[in-house]
C-alpha positions, 0 to 999 in steps of 0.5 A, spaced: 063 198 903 064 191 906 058 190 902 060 191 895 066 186 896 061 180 892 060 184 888 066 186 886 069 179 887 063 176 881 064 183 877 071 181 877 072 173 876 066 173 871 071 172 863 064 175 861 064 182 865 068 188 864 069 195 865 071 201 864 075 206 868 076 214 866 081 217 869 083 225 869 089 227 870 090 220 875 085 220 879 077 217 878 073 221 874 068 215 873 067 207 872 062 202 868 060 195 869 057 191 864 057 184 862 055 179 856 049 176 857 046 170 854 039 167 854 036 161 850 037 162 844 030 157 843 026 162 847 028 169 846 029 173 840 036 176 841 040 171 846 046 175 846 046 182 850 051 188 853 048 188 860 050 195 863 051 193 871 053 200 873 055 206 871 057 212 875 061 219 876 064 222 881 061 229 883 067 233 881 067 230 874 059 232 872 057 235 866 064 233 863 062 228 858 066 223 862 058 219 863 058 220 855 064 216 854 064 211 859 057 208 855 061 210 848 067 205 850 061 200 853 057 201 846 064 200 842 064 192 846 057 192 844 058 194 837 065 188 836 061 183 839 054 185 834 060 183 828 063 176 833 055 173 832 055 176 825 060 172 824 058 166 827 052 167 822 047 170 828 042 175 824 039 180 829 032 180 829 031 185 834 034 190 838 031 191 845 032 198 849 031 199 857 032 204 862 029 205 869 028 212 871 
């Protein structure tokens, strides 16, 4: 656990993360981590992303819906900060999906 302390210090002090915890009935039924990504906007062709760190469910809680509504939430940020940049005049261009199995 010593281990996650850096991890957690740069989760929580970086303006650009958040995070999402569900709770059931007071106790920790699931947590996620992301953060706003940016990237020259000269050489890539979406230079604003939603970067998921982690999610995760506690055993008790699986196949409750709890994983669903944690990406829900974090999706729900994606989708306001897609109409910030719209805004500013951004366009998307494209839209890249990825997930290792």
């Amino acid at each position: 656990k010593e281990r996650s302390l850096p991890y957690l210090y740069w989760i929580l002090h970086d303006p650009e993360n958040f995070g999402y915890v569900a709770l059931c009935d007071g106790e920790v039924a699931g947590i996620v981590l992301a953060g706003i990504e940016k990237r020259n906007e000269n050489v890539y062709r979406v230079p604003v992303y939603i970067e998921v760190y982690d999610i995760a469910v506690s055993s008790r809680f699986v196949k409750k819906g709890i994983g669903r509504k944690l990406h829900d939430k974090v999706m729900e940020r994606a989708r306001a900060e897609r109409e910030f940049y719209k805004k500013l005049h951004y366009r998307e261009v494209s839209r890249t999906m990825v997930i290792d199995v």
